[in-house]
mmCIF file of the N, C-alpha and C atoms, coordinates in Angstrom:
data_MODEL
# 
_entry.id   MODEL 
# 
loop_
_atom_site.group_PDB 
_atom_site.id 
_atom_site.type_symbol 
_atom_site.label_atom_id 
_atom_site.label_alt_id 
_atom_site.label_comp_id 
_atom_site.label_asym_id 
_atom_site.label_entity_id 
_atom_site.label_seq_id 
_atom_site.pdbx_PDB_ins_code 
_atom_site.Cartn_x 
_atom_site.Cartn_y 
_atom_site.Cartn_z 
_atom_site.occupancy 
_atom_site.B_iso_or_equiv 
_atom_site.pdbx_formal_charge 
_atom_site.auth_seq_id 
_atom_site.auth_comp_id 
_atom_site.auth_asym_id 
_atom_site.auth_atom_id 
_atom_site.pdbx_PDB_model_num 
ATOM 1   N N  . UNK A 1 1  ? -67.148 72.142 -18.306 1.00 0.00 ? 1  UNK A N  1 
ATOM 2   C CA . UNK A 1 1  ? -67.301 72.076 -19.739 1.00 0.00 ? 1  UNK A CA 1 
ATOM 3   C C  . UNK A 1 1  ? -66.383 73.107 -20.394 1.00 0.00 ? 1  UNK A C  1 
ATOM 4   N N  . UNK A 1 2  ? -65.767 72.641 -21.458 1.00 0.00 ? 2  UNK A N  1 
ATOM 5   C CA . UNK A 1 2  ? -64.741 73.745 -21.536 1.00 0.00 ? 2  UNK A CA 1 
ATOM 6   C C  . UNK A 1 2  ? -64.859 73.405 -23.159 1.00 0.00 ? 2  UNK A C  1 
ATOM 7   N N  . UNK A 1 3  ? -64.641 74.423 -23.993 1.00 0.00 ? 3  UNK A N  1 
ATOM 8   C CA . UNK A 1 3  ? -64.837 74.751 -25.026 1.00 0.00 ? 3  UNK A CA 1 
ATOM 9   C C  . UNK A 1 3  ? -63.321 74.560 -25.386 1.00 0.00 ? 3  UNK A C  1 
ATOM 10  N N  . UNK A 1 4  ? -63.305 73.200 -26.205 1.00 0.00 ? 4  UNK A N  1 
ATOM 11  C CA . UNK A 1 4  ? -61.820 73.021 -26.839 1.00 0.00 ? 4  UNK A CA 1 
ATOM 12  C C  . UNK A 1 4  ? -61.395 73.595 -28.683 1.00 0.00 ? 4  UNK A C  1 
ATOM 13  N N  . UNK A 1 5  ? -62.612 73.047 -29.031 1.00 0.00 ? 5  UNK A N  1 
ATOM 14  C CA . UNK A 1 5  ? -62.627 74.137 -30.425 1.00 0.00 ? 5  UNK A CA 1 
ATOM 15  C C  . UNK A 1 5  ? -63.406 74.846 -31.007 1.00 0.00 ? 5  UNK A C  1 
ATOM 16  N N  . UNK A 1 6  ? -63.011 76.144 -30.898 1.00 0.00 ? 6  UNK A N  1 
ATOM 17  C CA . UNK A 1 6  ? -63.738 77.280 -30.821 1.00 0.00 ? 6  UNK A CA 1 
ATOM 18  C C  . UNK A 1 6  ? -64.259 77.115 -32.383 1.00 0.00 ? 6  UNK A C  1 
ATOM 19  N N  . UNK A 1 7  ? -63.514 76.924 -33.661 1.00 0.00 ? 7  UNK A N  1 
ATOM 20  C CA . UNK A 1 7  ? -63.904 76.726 -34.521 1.00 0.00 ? 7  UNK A CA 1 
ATOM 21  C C  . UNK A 1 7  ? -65.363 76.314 -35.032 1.00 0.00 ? 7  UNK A C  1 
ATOM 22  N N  . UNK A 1 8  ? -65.144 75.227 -34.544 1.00 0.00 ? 8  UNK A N  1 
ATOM 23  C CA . UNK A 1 8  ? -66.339 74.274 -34.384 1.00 0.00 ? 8  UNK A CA 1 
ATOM 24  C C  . UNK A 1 8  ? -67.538 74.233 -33.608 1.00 0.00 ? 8  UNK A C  1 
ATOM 25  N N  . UNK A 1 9  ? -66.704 74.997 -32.134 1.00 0.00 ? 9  UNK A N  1 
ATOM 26  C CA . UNK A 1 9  ? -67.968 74.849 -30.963 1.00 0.00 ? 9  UNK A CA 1 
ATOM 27  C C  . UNK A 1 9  ? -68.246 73.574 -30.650 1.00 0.00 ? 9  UNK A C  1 
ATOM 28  N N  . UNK A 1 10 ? -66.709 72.812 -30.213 1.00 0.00 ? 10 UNK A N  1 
ATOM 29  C CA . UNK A 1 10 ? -67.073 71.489 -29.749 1.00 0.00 ? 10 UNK A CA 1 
ATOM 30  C C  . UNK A 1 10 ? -66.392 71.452 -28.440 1.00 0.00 ? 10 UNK A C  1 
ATOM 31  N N  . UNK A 1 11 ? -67.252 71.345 -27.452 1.00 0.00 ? 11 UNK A N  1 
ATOM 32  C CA . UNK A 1 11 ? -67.078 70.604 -25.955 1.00 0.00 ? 11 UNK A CA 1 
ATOM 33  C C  . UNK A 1 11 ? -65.831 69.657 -25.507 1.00 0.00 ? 11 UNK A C  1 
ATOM 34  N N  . UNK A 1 12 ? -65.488 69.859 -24.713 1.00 0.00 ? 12 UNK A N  1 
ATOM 35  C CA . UNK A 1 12 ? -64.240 68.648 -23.726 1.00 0.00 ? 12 UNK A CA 1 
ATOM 36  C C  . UNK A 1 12 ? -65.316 67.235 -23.758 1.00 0.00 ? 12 UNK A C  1 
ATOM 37  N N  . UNK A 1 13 ? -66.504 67.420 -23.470 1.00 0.00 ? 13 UNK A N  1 
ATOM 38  C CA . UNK A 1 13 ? -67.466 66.483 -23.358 1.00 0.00 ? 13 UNK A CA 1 
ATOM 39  C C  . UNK A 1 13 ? -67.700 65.746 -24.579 1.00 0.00 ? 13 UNK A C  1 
ATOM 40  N N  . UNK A 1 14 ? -68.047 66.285 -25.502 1.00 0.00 ? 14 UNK A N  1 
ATOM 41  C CA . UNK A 1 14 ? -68.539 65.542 -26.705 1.00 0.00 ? 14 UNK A CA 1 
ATOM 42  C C  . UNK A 1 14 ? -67.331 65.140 -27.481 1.00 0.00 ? 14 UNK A C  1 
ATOM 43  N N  . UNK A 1 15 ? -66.001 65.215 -27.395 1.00 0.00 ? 15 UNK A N  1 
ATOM 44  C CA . UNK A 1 15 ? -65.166 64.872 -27.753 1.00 0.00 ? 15 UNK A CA 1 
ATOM 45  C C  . UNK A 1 15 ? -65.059 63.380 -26.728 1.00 0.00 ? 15 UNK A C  1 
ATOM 46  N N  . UNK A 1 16 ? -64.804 63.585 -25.516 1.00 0.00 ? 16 UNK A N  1 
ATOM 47  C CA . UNK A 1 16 ? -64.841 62.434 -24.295 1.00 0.00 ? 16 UNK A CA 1 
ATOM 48  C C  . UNK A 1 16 ? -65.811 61.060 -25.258 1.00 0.00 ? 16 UNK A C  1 
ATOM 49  N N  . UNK A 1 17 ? -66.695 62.378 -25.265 1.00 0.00 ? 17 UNK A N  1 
ATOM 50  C CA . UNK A 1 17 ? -68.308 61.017 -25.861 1.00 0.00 ? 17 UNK A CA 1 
ATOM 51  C C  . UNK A 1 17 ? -67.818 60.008 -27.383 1.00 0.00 ? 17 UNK A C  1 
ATOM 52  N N  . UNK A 1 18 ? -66.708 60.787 -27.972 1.00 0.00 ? 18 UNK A N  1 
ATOM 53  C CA . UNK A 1 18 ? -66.753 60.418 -29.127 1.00 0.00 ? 18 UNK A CA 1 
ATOM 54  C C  . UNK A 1 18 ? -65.630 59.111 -28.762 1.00 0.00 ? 18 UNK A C  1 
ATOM 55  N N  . UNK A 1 19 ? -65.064 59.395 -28.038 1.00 0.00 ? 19 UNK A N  1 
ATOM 56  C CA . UNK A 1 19 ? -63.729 58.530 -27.617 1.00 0.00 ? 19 UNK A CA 1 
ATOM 57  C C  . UNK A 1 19 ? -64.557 57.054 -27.215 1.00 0.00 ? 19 UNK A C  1 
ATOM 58  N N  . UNK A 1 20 ? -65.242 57.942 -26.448 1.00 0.00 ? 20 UNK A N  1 
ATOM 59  C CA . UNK A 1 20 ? -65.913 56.378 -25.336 1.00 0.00 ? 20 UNK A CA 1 
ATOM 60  C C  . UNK A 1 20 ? -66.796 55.299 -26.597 1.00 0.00 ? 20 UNK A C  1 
ATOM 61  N N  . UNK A 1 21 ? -67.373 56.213 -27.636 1.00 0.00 ? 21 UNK A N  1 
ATOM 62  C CA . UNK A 1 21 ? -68.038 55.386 -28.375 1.00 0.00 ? 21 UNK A CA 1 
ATOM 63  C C  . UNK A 1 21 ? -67.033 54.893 -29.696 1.00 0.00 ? 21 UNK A C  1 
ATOM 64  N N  . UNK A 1 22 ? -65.809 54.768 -29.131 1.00 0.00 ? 22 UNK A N  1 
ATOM 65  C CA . UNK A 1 22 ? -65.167 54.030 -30.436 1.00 0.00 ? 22 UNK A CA 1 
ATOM 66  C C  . UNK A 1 22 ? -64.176 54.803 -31.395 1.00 0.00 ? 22 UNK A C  1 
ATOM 67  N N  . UNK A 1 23 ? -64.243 56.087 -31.035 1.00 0.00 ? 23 UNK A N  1 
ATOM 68  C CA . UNK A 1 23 ? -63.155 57.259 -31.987 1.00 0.00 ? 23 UNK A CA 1 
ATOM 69  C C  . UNK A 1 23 ? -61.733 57.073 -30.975 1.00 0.00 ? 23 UNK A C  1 
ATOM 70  N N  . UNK A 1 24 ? -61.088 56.386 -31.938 1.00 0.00 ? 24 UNK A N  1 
ATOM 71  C CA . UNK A 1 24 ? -59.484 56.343 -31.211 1.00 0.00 ? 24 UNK A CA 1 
ATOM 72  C C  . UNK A 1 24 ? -58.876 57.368 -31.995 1.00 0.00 ? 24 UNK A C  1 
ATOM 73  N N  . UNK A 1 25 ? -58.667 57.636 -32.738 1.00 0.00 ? 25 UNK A N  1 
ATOM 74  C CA . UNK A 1 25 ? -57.793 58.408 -33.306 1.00 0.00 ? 25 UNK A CA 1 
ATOM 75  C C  . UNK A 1 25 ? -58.228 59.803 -33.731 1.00 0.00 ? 25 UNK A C  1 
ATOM 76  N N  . UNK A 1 26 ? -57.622 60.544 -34.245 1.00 0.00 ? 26 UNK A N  1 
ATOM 77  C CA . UNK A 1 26 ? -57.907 61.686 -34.656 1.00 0.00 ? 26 UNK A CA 1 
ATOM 78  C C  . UNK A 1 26 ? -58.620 62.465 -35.989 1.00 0.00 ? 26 UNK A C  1 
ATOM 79  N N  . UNK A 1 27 ? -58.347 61.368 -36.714 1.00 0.00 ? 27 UNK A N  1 
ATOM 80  C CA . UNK A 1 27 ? -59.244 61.460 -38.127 1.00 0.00 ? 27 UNK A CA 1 
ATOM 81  C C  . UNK A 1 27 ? -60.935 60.603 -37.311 1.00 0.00 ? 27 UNK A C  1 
ATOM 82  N N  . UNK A 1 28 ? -60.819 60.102 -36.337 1.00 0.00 ? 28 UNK A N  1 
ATOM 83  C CA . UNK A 1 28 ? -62.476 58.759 -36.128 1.00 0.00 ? 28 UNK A CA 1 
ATOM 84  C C  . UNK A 1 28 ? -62.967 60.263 -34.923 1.00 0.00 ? 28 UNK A C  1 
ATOM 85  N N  . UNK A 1 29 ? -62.376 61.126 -34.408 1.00 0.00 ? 29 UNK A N  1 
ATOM 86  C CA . UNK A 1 29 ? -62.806 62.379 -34.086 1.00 0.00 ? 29 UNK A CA 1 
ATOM 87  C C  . UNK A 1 29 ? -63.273 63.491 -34.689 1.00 0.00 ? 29 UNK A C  1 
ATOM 88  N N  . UNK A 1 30 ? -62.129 63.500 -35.990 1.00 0.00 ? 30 UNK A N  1 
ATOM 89  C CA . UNK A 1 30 ? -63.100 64.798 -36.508 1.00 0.00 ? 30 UNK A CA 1 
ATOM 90  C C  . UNK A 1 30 ? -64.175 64.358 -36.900 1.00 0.00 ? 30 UNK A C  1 
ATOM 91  N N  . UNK A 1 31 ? -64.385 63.077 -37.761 1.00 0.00 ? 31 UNK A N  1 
ATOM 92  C CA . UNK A 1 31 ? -65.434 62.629 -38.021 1.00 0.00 ? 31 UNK A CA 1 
ATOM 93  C C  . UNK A 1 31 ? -66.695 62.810 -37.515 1.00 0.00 ? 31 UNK A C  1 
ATOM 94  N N  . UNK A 1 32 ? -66.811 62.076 -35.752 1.00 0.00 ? 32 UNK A N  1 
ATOM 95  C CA . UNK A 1 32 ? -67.611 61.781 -35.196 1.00 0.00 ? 32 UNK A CA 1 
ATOM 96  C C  . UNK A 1 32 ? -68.120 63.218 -34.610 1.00 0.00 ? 32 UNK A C  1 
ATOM 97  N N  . UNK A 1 33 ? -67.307 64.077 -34.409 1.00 0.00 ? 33 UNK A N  1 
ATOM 98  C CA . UNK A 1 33 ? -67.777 65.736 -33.695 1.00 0.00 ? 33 UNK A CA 1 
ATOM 99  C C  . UNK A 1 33 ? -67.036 66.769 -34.789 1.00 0.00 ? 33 UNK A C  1 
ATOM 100 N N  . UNK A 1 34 ? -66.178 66.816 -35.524 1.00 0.00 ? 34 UNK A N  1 
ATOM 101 C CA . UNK A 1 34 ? -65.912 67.883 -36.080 1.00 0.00 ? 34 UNK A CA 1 
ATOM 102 C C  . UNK A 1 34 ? -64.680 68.728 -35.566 1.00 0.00 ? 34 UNK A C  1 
ATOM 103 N N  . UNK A 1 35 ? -64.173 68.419 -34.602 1.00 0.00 ? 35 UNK A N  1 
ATOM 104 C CA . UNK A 1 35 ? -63.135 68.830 -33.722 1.00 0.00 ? 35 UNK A CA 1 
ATOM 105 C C  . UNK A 1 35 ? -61.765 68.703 -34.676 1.00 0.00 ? 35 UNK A C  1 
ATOM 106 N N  . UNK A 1 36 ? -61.378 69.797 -34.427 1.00 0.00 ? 36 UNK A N  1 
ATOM 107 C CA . UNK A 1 36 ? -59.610 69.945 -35.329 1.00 0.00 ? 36 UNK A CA 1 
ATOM 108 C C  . UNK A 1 36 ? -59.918 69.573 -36.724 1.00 0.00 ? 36 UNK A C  1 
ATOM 109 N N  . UNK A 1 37 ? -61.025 70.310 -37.429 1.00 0.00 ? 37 UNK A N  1 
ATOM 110 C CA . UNK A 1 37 ? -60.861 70.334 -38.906 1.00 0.00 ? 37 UNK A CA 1 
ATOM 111 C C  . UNK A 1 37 ? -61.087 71.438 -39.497 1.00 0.00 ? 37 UNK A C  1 
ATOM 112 N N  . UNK A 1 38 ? -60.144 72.522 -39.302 1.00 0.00 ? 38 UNK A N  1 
ATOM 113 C CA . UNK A 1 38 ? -60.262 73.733 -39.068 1.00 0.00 ? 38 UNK A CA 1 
ATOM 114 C C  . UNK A 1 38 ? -58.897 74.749 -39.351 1.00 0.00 ? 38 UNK A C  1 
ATOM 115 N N  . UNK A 1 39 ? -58.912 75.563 -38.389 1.00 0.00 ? 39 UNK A N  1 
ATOM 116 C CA . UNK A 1 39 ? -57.540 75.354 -38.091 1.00 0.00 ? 39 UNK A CA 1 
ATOM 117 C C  . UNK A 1 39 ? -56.319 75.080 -37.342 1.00 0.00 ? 39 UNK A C  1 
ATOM 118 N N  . UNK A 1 40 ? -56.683 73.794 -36.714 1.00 0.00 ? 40 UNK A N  1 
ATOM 119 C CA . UNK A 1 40 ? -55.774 73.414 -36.086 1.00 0.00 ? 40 UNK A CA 1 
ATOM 120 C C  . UNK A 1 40 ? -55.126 73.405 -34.539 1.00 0.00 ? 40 UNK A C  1 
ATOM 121 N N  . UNK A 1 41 ? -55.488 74.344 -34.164 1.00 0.00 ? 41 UNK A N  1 
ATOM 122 C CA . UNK A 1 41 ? -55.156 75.225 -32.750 1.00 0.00 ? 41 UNK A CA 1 
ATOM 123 C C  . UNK A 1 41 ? -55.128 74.254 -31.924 1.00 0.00 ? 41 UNK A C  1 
ATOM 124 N N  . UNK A 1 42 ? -56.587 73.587 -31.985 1.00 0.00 ? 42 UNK A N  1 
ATOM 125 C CA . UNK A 1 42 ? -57.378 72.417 -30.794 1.00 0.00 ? 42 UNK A CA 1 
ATOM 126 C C  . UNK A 1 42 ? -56.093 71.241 -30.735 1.00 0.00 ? 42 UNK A C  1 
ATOM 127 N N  . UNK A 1 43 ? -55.818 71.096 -31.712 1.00 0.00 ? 43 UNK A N  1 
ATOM 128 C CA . UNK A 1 43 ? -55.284 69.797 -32.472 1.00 0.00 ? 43 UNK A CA 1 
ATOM 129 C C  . UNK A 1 43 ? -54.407 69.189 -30.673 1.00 0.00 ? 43 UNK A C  1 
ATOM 130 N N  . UNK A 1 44 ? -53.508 70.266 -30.323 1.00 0.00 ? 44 UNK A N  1 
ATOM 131 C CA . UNK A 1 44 ? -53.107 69.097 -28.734 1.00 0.00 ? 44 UNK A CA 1 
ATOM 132 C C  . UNK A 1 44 ? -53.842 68.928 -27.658 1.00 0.00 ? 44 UNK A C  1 
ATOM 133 N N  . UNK A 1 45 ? -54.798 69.634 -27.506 1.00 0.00 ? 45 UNK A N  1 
ATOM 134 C CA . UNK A 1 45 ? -55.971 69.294 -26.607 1.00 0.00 ? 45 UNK A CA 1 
ATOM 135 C C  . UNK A 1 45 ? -56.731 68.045 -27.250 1.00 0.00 ? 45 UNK A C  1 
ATOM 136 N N  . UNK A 1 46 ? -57.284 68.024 -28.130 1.00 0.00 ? 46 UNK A N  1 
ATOM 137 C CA . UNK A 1 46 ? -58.160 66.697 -28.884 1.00 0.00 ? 46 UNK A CA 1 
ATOM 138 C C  . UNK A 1 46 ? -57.165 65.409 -28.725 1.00 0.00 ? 46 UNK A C  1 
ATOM 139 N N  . UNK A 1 47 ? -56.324 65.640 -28.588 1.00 0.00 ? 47 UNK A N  1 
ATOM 140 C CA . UNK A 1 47 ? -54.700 65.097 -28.653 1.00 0.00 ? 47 UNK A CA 1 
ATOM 141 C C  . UNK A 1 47 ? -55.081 63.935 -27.670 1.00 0.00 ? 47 UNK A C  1 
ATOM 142 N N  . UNK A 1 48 ? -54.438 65.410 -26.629 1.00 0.00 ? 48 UNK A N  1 
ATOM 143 C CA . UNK A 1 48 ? -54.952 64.873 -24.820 1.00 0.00 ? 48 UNK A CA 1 
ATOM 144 C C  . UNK A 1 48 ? -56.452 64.318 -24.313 1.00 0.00 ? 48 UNK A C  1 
ATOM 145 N N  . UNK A 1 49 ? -57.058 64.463 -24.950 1.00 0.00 ? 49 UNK A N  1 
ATOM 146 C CA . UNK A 1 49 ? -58.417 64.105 -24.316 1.00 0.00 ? 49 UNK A CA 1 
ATOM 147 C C  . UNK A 1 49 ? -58.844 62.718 -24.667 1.00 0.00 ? 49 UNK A C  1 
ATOM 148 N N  . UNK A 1 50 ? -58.070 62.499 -26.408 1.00 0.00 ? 50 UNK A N  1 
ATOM 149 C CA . UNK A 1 50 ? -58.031 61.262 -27.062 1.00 0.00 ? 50 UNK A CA 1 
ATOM 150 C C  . UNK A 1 50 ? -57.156 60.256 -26.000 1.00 0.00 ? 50 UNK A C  1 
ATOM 151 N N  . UNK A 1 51 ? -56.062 60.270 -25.601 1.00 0.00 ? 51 UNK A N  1 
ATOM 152 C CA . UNK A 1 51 ? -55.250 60.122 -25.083 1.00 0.00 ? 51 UNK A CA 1 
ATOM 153 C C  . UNK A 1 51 ? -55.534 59.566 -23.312 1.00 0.00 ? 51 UNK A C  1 
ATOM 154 N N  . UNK A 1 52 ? -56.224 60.823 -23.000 1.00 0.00 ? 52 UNK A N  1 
ATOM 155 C CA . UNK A 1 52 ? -56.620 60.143 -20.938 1.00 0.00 ? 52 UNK A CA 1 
ATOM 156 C C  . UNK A 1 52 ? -57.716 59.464 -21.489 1.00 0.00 ? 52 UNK A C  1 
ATOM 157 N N  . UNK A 1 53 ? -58.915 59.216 -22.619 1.00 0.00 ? 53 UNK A N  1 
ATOM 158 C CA . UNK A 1 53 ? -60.298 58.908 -22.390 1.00 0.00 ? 53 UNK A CA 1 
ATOM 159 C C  . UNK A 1 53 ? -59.952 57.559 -22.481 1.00 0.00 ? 53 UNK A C  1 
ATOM 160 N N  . UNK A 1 54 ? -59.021 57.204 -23.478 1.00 0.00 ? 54 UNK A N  1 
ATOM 161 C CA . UNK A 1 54 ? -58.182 56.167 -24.216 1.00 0.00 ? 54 UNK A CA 1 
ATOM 162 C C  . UNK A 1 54 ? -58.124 54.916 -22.964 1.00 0.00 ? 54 UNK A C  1 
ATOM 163 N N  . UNK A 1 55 ? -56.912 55.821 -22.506 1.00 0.00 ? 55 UNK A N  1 
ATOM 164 C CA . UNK A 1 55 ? -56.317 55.498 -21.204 1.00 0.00 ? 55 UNK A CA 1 
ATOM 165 C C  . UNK A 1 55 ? -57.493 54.740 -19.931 1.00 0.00 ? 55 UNK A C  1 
ATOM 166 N N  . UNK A 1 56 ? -58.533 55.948 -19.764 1.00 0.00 ? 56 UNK A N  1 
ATOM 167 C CA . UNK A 1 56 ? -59.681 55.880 -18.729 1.00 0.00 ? 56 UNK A CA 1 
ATOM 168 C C  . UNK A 1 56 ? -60.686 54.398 -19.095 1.00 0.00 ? 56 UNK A C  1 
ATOM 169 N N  . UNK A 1 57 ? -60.550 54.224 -20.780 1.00 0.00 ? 57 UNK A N  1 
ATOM 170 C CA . UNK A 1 57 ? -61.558 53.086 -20.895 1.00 0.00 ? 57 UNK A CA 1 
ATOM 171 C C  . UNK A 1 57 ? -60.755 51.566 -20.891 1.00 0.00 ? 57 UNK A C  1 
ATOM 172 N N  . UNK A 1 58 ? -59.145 51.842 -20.645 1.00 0.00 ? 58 UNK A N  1 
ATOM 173 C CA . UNK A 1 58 ? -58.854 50.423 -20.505 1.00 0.00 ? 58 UNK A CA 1 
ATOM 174 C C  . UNK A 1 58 ? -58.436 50.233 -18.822 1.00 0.00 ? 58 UNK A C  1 
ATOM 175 N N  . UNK A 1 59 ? -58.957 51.015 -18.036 1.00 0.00 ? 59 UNK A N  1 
ATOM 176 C CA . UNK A 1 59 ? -58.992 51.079 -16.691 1.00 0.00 ? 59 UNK A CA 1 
ATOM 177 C C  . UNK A 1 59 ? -57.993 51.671 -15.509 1.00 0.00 ? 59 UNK A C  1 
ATOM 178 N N  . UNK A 1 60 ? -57.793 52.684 -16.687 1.00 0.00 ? 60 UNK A N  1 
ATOM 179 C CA . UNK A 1 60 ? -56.596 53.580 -15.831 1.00 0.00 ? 60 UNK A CA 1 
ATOM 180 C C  . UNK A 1 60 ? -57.079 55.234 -15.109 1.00 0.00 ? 60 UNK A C  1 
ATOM 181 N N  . UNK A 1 61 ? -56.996 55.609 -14.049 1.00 0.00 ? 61 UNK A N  1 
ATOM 182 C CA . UNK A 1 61 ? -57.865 56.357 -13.708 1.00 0.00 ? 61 UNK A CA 1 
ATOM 183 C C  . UNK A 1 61 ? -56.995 57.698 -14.395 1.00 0.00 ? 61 UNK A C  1 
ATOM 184 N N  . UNK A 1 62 ? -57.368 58.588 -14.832 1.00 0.00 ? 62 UNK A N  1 
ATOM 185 C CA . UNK A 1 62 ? -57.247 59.846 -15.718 1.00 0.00 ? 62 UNK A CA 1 
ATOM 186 C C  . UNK A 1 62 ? -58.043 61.113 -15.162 1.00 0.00 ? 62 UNK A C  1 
ATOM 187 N N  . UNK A 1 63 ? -57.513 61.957 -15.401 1.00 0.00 ? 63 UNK A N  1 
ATOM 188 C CA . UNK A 1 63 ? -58.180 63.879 -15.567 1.00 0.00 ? 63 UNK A CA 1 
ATOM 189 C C  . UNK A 1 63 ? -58.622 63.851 -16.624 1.00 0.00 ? 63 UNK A C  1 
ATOM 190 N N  . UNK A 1 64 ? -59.982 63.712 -17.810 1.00 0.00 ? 64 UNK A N  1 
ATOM 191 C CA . UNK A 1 64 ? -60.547 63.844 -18.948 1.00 0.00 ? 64 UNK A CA 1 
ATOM 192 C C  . UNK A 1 64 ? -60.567 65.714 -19.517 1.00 0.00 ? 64 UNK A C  1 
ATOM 193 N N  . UNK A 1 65 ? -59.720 66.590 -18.133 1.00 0.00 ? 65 UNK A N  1 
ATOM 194 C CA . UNK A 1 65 ? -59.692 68.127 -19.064 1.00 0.00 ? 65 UNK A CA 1 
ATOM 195 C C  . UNK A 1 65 ? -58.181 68.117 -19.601 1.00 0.00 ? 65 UNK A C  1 
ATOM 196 N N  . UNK A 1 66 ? -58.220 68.870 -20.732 1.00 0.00 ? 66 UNK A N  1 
ATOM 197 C CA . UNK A 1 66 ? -56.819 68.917 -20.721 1.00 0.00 ? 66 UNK A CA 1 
ATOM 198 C C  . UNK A 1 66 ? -55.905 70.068 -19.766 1.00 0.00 ? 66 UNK A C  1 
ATOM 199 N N  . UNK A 1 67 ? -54.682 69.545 -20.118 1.00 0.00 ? 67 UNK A N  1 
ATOM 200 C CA . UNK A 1 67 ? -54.326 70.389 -18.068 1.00 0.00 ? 67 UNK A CA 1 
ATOM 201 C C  . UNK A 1 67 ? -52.924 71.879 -19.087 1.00 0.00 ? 67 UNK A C  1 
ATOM 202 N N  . UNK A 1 68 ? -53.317 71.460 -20.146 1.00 0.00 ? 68 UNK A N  1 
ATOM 203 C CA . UNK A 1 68 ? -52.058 72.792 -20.564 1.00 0.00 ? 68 UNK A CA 1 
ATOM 204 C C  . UNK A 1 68 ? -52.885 74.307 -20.433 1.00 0.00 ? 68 UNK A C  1 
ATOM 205 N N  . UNK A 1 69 ? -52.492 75.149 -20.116 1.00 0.00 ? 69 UNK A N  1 
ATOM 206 C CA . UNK A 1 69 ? -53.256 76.395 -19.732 1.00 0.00 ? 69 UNK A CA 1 
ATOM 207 C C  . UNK A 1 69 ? -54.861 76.987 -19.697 1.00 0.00 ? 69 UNK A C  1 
ATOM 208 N N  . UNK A 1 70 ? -55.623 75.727 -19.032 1.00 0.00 ? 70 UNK A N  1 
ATOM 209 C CA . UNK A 1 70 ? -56.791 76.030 -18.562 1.00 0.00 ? 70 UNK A CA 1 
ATOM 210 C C  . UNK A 1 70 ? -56.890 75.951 -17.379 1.00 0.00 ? 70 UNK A C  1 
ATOM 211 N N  . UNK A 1 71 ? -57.605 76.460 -16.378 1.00 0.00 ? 71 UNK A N  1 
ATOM 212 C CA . UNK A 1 71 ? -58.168 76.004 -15.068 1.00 0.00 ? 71 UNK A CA 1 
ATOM 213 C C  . UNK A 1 71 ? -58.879 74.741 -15.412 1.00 0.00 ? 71 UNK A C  1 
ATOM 214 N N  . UNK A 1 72 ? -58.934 73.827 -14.280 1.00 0.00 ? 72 UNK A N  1 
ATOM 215 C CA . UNK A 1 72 ? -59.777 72.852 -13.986 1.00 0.00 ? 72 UNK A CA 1 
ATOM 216 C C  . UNK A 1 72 ? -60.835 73.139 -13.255 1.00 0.00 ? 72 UNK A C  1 
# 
């Protein structure tokens, strides 16, 4: 579980969750969790996560953390 915006205090997870239930884009994210409406920082992680979950639900196998300077 990795804490992508600190701003907010929103999860790698509940962002994932927001994807899987229908948030493609980045405005149907902040919406749904609040993620990257702030200032910004998160914005290429939410990016990436939008991006592999995207990927993961039309049957492509994916890493759902983002991989730019965190441990996995």
């Amino acid at each position: 579980m990795a804490m992508i915006c600190h701003c907010r205090a929103v999860r790698d997870r509940t962002i994932v969750k927001a994807v899987q239930r229908g948030a493609t884009t980045m405005s149907d994210v902040q919406r749904a969790c609040g993620a990257n409406t702030m200032c910004g920082g998160c914005e290429p992680a939410v990016a990436e996560i939008i991006e592999q979950v995207t990927a993961a639900v039309a049957g492509k196998r994916v890493n759902v953390r983002p991989s730019f300077g965190m441990s996995t």
